[in-house]
N, C-alpha and C positions, 0 to 999 in steps of 0.2 A: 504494500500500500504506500502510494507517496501524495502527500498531501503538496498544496497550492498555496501559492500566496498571490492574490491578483490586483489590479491597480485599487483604488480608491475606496468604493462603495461594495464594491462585488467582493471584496475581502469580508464583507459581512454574511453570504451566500457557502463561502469556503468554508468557512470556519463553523457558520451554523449545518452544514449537510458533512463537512468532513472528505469534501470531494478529492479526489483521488484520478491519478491521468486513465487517459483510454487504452489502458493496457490490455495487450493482447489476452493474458489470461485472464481474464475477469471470467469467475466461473458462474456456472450456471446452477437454479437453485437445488439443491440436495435432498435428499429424501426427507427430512426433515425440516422443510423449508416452515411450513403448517408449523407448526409449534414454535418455529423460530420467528414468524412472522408476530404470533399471538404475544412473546418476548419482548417483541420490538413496540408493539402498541403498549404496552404496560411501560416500558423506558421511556417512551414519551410522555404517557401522561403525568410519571412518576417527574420528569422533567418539569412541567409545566406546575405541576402545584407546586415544585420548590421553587420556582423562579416567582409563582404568585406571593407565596411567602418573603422575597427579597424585593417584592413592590414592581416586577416585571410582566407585561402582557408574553404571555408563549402559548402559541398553537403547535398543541402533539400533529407530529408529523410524520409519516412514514414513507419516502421513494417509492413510491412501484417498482415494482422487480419488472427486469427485463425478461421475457420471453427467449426461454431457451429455442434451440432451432437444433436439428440435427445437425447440419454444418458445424453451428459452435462446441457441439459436443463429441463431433469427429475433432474438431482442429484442439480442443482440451486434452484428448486423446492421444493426440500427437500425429495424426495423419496427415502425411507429406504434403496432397492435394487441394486438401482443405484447411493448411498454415499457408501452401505457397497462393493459392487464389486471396485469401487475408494479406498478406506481405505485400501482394505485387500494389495494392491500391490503398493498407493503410502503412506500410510498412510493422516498423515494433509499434506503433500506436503513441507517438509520441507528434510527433509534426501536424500528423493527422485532424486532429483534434481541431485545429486549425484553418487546414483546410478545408474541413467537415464538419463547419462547425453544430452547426443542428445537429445531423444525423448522428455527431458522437457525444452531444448533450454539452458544447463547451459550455459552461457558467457564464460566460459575455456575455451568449447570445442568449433571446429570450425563446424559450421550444413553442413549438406549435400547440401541443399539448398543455394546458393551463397549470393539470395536475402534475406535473413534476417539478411546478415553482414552488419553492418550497414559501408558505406564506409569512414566515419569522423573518425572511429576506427583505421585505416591506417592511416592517416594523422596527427592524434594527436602523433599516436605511435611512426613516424618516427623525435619528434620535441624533441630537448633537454627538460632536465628537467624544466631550467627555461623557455623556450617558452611554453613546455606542461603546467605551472601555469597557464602563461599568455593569455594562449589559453581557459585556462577553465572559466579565473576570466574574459573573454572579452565573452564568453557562457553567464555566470552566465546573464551577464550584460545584452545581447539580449533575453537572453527564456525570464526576466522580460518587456523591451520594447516590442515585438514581440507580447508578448502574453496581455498584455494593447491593444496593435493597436488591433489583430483582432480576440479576444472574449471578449473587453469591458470590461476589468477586472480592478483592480485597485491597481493593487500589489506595494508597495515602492522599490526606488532602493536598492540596496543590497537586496532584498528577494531573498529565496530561493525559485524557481517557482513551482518545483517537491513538497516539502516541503511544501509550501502553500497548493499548490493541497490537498493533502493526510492529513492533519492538518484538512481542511472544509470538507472534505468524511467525516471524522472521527468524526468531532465536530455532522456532521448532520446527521448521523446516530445514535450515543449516543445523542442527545437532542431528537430526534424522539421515537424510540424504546424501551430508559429505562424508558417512561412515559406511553408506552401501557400494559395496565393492566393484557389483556392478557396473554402476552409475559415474565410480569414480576412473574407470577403462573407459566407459566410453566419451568423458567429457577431456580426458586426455586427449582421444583422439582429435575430438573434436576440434580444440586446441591445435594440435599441431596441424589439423588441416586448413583454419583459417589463419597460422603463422605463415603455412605456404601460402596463401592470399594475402599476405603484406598487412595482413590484420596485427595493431601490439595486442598480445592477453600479457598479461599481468599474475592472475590468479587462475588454476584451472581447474578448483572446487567445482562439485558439480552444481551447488547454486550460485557458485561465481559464473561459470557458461550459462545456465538457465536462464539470468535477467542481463547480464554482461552489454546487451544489446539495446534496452528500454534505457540501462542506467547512462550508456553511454551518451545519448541522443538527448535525455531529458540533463546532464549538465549541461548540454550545446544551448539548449533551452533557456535552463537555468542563467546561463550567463547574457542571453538575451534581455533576460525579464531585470535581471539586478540593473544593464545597463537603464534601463528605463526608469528606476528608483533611486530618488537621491539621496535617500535615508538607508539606504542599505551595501553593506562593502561589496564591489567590484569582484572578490572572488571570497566564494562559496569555504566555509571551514570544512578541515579534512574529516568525512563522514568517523561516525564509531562504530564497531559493529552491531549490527542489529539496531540501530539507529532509523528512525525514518529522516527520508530529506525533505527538506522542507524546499519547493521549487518554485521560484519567483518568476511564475509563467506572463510572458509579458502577451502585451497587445499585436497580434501580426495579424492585415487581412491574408484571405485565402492568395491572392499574389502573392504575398513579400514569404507566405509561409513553405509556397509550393516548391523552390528552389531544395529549401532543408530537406523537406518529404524527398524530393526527389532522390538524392544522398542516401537518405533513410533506408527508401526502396531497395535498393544496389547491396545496400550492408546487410536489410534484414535475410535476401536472398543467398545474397552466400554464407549466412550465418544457417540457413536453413538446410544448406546444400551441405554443410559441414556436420549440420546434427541432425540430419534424416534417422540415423540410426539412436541418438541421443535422447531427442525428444518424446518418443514414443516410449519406454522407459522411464522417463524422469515427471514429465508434465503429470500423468496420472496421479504420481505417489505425492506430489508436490500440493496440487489441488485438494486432494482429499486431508493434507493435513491443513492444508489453509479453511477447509471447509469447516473443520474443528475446534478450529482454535475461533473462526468467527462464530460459528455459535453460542461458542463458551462468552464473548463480548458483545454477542447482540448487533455484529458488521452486517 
């Protein structure tokens, strides 16, 4: 999960939904979707009375889930045909976003669909700046309460809930994954087949190969969006592990965007072409722990 930071007002939108890039793997809902959903109405409303308690208007609010597709649950899979028809036109799903921007729900833009705005977006947007802090730092305060009452969780005050969330996916996927031996043969390969494509790897973990690709594309981002921000430094601190990034996704129309995508494209295919054998092995085992860990947090 990597969270957003966007220009002005629409940093009220990020922060309140938690949004996250158009990553390729965004899975699709899991057999237990039903009772994770009934989870998630109860963390809203549980939301909403604490923030009415801190003198704040909030409407419980739940995304609609996207509609799984077979295609999406071949290319979860790892099926060659249905990442490379995904690759050739969003790439890793980082540029894209931009390009596309409706079709891949950027926060700029406003969807067609009423119901995916989330309505706290309005509310925050219309409050001064100092109420907007204090509206967020009295959030911050609830997603932590809220989400102790009702997924049993254990998180300290002041945590970050989003943050927590996406820090344990992370941790439990890299403790799982870079120890199956598997997984760790063939993201070698992998590796040394995109060194022979004049690719740098750096790390060749097999969840270093698995996102290697989104991560690389969204700091290209990243250093776009900062140069756009005068309050924020020029270059990004050096990640920790299991850390989420926090990416200062700037303003690009589909023009000025399409040039990066097009780069994107080129890289996400031969990273494809390198872990045909890779990703059909890893994507699965990868998914289903991420599937776990977000039920356990209510994602």
């Amino acid at each position: 999960m990597t969270r957003k930071t966007l220009p002005t007002a629409l940093l009220a939108l990020a922060v309140l939904c938690g949004c996250g890039g158009a990553a390729e793997t965004a899975a699709s809902p899991s057999p237990g979707a039903a009772a994770a959903k009934d989870k998630k109405h109860q963390f809203e409303s549980a939301k909403a009375d604490c923030m009415k308690q801190k003198g704040f208007k909030y409407i419980p609010y739940v995304r609609p889930e996207p509609k799984g597709t077979d295609e999406g649950r071949r290319r979860m899979a790892g099926d060659y045909q249905a990442m490379k028809k995904y690759r050739e036109k969003y790439g890793f799903g980082v540029f894209a976003i931009h390009v596309y921007p409706k079709e891949l729900g950027n926060p700029q833009v406003k969807p067609d669909d009423p119901g995916q705005v989330n309505p706290n977006f309005k509310i925050q947007s219309s409050l001064s700046k100092a109420q907007s802090q204090a509206f967020r730092k009295a959030m911050d305060s609830c997603e932590v309460t809220s989400a102790n009452q009702v997924f049993g969780l254990q998180l300290k005050p002041g945590a970050d809930y989003f943050g927590e969330a996406s820090k344990a996916s992370n941790r439990a996927v890299r403790t799982t994954v870079n120890s199956d031996p598997q997984l760790v043969e063939l993201a070698t390969a992998m590796a040394t087949c995109l060194k022979g494509k004049g690719y740098a790897i750096a790390d060749t973990t097999p969840m270093a190969m698995g996102d290697r690709g989104y991560k690389e594309f969204s700091a290209q981002e990243d250093k776009l969006g900062r140069a756009q921000f005068d309050d924020v430094p020029d270059v990004a601190p050096p990640p920790k592990e299991d850390e989420v990034p926090m990416i200062y996704a700037p303003t690009l129309t589909p023009e000025q965007a399409k040039p990066y995508l097009t780069k994107e494209i080129k890289a996400a295919l031969d990273d494809l072409e390198c872990g045909k054998d890779f990703y059909p092995a890893y994507l699965p085992k990868e998914t289903a722990i991420r599937e776990r860990v977000d039920e356990q947090y209510g994602m």
